[in-house]
N, C-alpha and C positions, 0 to 999 in steps of 0.2 A: 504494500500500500504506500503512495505518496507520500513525504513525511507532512507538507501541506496539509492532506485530506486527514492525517490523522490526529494532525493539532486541531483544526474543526471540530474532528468528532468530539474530540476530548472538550473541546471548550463548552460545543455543545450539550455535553451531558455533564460538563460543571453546573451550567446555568439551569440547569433543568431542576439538579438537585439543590443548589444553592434559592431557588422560587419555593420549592416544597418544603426546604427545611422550616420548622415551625420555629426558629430565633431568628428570622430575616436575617442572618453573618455570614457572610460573605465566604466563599471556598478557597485556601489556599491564600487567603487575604485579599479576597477580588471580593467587592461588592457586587449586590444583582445587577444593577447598571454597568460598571467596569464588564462584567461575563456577557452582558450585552452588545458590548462596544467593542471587545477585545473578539467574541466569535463571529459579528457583522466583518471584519477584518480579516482574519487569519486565512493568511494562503494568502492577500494578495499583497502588492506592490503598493502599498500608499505612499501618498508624493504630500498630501495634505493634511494636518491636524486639524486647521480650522480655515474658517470661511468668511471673509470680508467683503463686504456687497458694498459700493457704495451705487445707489438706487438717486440719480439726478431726475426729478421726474418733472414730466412735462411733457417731453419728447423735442430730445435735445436735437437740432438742427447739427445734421454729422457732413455736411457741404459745407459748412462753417467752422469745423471743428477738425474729426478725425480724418477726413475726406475731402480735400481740398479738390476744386474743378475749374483750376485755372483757364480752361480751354472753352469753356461752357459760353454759349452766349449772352450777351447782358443782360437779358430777361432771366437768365438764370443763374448768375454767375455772384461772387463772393466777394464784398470790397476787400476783406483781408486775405492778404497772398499769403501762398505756400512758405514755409521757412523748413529749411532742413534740419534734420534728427542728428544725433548722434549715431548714427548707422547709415550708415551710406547707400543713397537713393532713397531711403526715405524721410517721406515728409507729413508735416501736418501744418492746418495755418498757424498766422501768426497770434490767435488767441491762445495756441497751446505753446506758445517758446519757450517754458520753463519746462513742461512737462514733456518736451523735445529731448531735453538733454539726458534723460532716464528713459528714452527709447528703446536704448539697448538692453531693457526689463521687461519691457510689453511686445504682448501680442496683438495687436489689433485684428479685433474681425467685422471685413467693412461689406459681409454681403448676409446681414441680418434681414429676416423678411418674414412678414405673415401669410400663407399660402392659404387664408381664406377670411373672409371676413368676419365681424362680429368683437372686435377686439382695436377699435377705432378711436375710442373715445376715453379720455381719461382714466375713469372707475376701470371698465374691464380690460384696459391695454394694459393697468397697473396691476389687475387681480393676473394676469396673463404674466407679467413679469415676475411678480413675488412667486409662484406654483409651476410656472412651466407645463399648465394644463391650459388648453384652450376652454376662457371662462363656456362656451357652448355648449361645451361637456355637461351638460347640465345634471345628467342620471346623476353625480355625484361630489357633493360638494371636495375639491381635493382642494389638501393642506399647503401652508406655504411650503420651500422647498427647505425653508429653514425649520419647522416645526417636523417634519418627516427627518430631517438629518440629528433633530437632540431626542428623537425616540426612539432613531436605532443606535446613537452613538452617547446621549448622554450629553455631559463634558467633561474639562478638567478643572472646574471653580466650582468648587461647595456651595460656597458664598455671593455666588449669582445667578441667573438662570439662565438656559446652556442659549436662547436665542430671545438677544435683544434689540429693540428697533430704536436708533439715537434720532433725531426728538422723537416723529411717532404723533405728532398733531395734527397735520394740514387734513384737508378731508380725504384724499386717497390714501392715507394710510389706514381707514376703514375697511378697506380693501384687502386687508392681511384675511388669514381665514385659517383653522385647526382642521376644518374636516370632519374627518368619523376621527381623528385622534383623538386621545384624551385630550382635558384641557390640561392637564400640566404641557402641555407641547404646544400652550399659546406666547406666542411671542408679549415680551414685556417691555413695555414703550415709556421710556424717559420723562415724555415731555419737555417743556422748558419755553418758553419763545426766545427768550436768546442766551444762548449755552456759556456767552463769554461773558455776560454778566457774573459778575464777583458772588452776588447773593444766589445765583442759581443751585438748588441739591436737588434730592431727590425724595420728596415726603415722603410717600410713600416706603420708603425703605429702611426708615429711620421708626424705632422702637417706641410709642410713648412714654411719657417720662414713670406714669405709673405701672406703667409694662415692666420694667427696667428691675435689675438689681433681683433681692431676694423674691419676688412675686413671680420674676422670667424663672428662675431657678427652680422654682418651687414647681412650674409648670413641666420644668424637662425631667423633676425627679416623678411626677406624676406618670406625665408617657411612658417613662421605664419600668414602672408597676403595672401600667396597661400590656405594655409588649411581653413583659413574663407571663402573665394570665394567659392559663392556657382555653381560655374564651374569645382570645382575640386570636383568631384563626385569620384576619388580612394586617397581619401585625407588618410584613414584608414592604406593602404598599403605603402603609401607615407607616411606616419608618422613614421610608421617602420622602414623602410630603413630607413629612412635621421638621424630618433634617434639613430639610433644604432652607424652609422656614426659618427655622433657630438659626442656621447659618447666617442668614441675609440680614437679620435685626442685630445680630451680638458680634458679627466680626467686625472690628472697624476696619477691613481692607473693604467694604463695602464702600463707602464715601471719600476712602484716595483713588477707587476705580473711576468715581464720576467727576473728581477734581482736577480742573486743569491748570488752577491757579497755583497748585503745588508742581506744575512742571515748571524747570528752569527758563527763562525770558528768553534765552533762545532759541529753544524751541518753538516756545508758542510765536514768536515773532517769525520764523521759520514758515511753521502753519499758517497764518495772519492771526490777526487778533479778533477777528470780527467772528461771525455766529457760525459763518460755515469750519474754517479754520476750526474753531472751537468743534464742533461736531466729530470731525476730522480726526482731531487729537486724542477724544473719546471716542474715537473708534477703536484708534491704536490702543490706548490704557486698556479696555475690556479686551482686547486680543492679548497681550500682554497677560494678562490676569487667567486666562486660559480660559474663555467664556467659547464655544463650541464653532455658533454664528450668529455674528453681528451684521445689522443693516444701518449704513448710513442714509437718512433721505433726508438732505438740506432741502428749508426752502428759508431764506434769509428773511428775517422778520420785517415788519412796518416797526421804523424805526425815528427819529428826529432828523435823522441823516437820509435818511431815504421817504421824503415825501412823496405821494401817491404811489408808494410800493407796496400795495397791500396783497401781493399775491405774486413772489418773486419765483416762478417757477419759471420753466423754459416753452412756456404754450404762447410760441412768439408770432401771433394772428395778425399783429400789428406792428410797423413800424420796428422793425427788426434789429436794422442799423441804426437808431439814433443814440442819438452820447448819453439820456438822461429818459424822461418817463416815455413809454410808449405810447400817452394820453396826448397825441397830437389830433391836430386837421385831417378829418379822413380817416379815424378811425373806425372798426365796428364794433369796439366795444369787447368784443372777446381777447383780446388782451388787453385788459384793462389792468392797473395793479402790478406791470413791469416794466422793468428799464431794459434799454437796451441788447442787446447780447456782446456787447463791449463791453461794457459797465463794470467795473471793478466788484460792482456785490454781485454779480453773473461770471463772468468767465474768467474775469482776472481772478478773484478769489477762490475757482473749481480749479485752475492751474495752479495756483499757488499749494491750495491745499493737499491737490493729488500730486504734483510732484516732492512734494514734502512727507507724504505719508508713503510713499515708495523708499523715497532715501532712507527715511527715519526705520522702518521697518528693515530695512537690509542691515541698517546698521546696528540693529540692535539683535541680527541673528534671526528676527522671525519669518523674516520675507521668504524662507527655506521652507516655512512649513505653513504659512497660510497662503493662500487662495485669493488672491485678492480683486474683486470682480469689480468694473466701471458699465453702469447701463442703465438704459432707459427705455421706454416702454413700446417708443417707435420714434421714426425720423419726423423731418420737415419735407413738405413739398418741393421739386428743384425747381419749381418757377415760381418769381415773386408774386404775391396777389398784389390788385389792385390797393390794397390797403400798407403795401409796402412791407407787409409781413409773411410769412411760410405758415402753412397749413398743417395740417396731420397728416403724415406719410408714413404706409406700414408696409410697401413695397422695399425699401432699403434703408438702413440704419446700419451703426454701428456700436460694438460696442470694444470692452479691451480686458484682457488677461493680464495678471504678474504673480509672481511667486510660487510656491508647491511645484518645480519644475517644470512649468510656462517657458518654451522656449523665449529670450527676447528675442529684439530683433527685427521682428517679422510682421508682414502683413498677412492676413488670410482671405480670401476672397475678394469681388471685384464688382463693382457699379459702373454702369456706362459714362460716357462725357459730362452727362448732365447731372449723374448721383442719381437718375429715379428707378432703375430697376436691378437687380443683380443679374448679372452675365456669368459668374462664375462662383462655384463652393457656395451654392446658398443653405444658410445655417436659420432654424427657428426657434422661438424659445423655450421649445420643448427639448432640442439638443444643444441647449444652452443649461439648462436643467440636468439634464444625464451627463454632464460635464461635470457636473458641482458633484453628483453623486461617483462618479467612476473617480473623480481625483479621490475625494473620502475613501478609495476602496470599496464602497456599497454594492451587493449583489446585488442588481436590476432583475436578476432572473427571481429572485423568492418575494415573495406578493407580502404586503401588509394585510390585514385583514380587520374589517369592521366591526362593531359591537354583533352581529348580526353572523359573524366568521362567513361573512364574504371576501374573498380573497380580489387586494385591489393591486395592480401593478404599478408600480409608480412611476417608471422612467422606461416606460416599453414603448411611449411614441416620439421619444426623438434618440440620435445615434451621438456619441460625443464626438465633437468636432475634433478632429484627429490631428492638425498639427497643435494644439495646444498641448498636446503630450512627448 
């Protein structure tokens, strides 16, 4: 027998017996979770420990961004020119020149596409991006792709929950979704409206004051005498819950995870100072912290600084190119609430903070073992509308890879002159999805199953884009 296939077996009937033991303790000093995580793995090749999404959403214009179309005609074409990468012959414009020079980390893939409709519009292009299940699927609601990856793998933090979403307020992040999973595998969402705010925490996570001290204590000597009783026959799953719990109130590593004002000034000057930055840098701390998968989704707040920015996302309907609000002559009003896609709290501060969260993660050894995903929920149209702004486009998009053994370097895939349709390697984000799961190691082939033991496949409708490996 393969010595693979017989660490398997072995794992698998640790966790079998480590479920049925009536003291929930762990086998060989493996937790039920760890025997979950360690036989979802063994036998294969993993390249990834964890998972970093940062989710710009809106539907970021990739003719202006990763996909420059110098050549394109003026009805379609990009006032900011191509600027060269540190990898030679490639290019991206000049909104991305910081995030140029850490080229030689990413992968870009510029032939992202919807192969059917139904996933156009905000809510379900974003329910489409967090799950990698086309929201149409309707027979069954499936989970985000982050809440399927901490139920078969767990994490490595006690004292957080394996998948959190930094802020986690705008109204598409309503859009996250559990599924038939339990809810412990609901994603846990920050909040905050501006993350670099000094006074920012996180209530929620913090113990009241009459919680605290002998009355917490009193409660964990209580659970202990519940879990010996031999009447608590789900002591296993009750052990879970209530540890995870106790963890998250009594460790103070809980509140240096979401403090960024405890990072040194050059770093965070590094990131910017402002909300996305801020975001950013809380992204890295909870990857850092060993939290399983984390989601970034900035959308920079209404601020003193940014008058009529009340909705700084990238749904750039209007007025695309201007230095300051989109709220000119000639608008229709559907983008209302942003600036620019020049604009320093737009694309200057997405460059700044994405090549800063590259460097910084390489340089501190993690960039080897996370996964670090950039995407959005679909493109812009390559012809400008009359209202001087880009449309929704789900014919071609981009999005970009780094880390967990992400070739850099390289482009994948190809958009015609204009950016509107792919000509070559079109990738959806269903195998965009089987990508997050194959770098985890996760067998695609063994079904999760519903309260109901219907067996569901999770990543059997798209293939993982193959030079990302």
């Amino acid at each position: 027998m393969p010595e693979n296939s017989f660490s398997k077996q072995k794992l698998d009937l640790l966790c079998r017996r480590s479920f049925l033991g009536s003291s929930g303790l762990g086998i060989l000093g493996l937790s039920f979770p760890q025997c979950l995580s360690a036989a979802a793995t063994a036998g294969k090749n993993v390249k990834a420990k964890n998972v970093l999404v940062i989710y710009e959403q809106g539907g970021l214009s990739h003719m202006d961004t990763w996909d420059p179309k110098p050549e394109a005609i003026s009805e379609y074409r990009s006032p900011f020119k191509p600027v060269s990468t540190n990898v030679p012959g490639m290019q991206f414009t000049e909104l991305l020149s910081k995030t140029a020079k850490i080229a030689n980390k990413l992968t870009v893939v510029r032939s992202m596409h919807h192969t059917r409709g139904g996933a156009d519009a905000h809510p379900n292009g974003t329910q489409y991006a967090l799950s990698g299940s086309h929201p149409a699927n309707a027979a069954i609601s499936m989970p985000d792709i982050g809440s399927i990856v901490s139920h078969l793998l767990g994490s490595g933090c006690k004292y957080l929950p394996p998948y959190i979403m930094v802020p986690g307020n705008h109204e598409q992040a309503a859009e996250t979704r559990v599924g038939f999973l339990p809810a412990s595998t609901k994603v846990f969402k920050t909040g905050g409206k501006d993350l670099s705010d000094p006074s920012w925490k996180i209530d929620s996570l913090l113990p009241r004051i009459e919680n605290q001290g002998e009355r917490l204590s009193s409660r964990m000597q209580l659970k202990d005498r519940i879990e010996k009783s031999p009447a608590s026959s789900d002591a296993p799953a009750m052990d879970r819950f209530f540890g995870q719990a106790f963890d998250m109130i009594s460790s103070p590593k809980v509140s240096q995870a979401f403090n960024v004002q405890n990072e040194p000034e050059k770093v965070r000057e590094a990131y910017g100072k402002g909300h996305r930055g801020s975001c950013y840098l809380v992204g890295r701390k909870l990857i850092e912290a060993g939290v399983r998968f984390v989601t970034v989704d900035t959308r920079w707040p209404l601020t003193k600084e940014t008058p009529r920015g009340g909705n700084l996302n990238w749904d750039h309907h209007d007025h695309i190119y201007t230095n300051e609000t989109c709220e000119l002559p000639g608008a229709t009003g559907a983008g209302a609430g942003r600036y620019g896609i020049g604009h320093w709290v737009m694309m200057g501060s997405t460059d700044q903070a994405f090549s800063a969260l590259i460097t910084d993660l390489d340089e501190r050894g993690l960039l080897q073992e996370t996964l670090v995903c950039f995407v959005s929920e679909f493109g812009r149209t390559p012809k400008i509308n009359k209202a001087k702004g880009r449309d929704h486009w789900t014919h071609a998009y981009s999005i970009a890879f780094a880390g967990a053994g992400v070739p850099g370097g390289q482009i994948i895939g190809k958009t015609d002159r204009e950016g509107g349709y792919v000509v070559e390697s079109g990738y959806t984000p269903e195998d965009y999805a089987s990508t997050i799961y194959e770098k985890l190691g996760l067998d695609r082939n063994k079904p999760l199953y519903t309260s109901g033991n219907r067996p569901i496949f999770y990543g059997h409708a798209g293939e993982p884009i193959k030079g990302v490996f």
